[in-house]
C-alpha positions as CSV (number, residue, x, y, z in Angstrom):
1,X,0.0,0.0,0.0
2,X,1.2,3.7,-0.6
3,X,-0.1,6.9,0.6
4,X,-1.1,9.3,-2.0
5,X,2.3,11.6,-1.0
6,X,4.2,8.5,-2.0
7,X,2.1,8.0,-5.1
8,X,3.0,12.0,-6.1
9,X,6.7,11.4,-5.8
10,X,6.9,8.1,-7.5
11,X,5.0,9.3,-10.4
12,X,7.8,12.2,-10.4
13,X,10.8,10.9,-10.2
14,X,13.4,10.8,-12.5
15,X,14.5,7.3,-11.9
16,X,11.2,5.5,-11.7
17,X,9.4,8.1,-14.6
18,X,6.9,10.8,-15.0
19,X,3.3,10.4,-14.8
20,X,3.1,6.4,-14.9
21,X,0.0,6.2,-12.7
22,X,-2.9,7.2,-13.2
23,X,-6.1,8.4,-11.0
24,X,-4.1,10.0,-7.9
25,X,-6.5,12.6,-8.0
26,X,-9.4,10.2,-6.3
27,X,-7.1,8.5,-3.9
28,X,-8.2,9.3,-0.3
29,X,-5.8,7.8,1.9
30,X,-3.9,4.2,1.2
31,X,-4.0,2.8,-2.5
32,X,-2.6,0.1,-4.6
33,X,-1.4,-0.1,-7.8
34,X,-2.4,-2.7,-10.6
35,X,-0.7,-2.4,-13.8
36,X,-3.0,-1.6,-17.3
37,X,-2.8,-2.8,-20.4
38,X,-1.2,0.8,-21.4
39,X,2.6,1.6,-22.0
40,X,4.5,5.1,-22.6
41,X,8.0,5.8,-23.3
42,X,8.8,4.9,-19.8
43,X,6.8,1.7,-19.7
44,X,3.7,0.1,-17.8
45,X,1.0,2.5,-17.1
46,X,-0.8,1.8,-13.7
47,X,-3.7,2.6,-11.6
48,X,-3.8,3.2,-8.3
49,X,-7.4,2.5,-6.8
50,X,-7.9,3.2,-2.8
51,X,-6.7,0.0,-0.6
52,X,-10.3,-0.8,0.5
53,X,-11.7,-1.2,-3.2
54,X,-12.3,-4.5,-3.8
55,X,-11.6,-5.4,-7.8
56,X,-14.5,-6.4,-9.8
57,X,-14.7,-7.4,-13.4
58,X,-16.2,-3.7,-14.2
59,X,-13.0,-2.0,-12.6
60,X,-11.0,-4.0,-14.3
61,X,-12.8,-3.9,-17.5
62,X,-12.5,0.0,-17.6
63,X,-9.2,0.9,-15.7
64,X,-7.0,-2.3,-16.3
C-alpha cells in the first residue's frame, strides 16, 4: 500500500518516470497499484485505486 504523498513522488521521479499512474487525483488515503494494459515511453502504465476497493470485473474492465 502507498499513501497518496508516496504515489505523487513516485510518479515524479526521474528514476522510476513521470506520470506512470494514473487516477491520484481520487485516492483518499492508502491505495494500490495494478498495472493496465497501457505503456508510454517509460513503460507500464498503472492505476492506483484506494486500498479498500475491492476489484470487480467492471473495474477492471474500464481501468485495467
Amino acid at each position: 500500500m502507498y499513501s497518496k504523498a508516496t504515489l505523487l513522488e513516485m510518479n515524479s521521479s526521474s528514476t522510476l518516470g513521470h506520470n506512470w499512474i494514473i487516477n491520484i487525483e481520487n485516492i483518499q488515503d492508502n491505495a494500490k497499484i495494478y498495472p493496465t494494459g497501457n505503456a508510454s515511453l517509460y513503460g507500464r502504465i498503472y492505476v492506483a485505486l484506494n486500498a479498500n476497493v475491492e476489484l470487480t470485473e467492471e473495474i477492471i474492465g474500464n481501468n485495467l
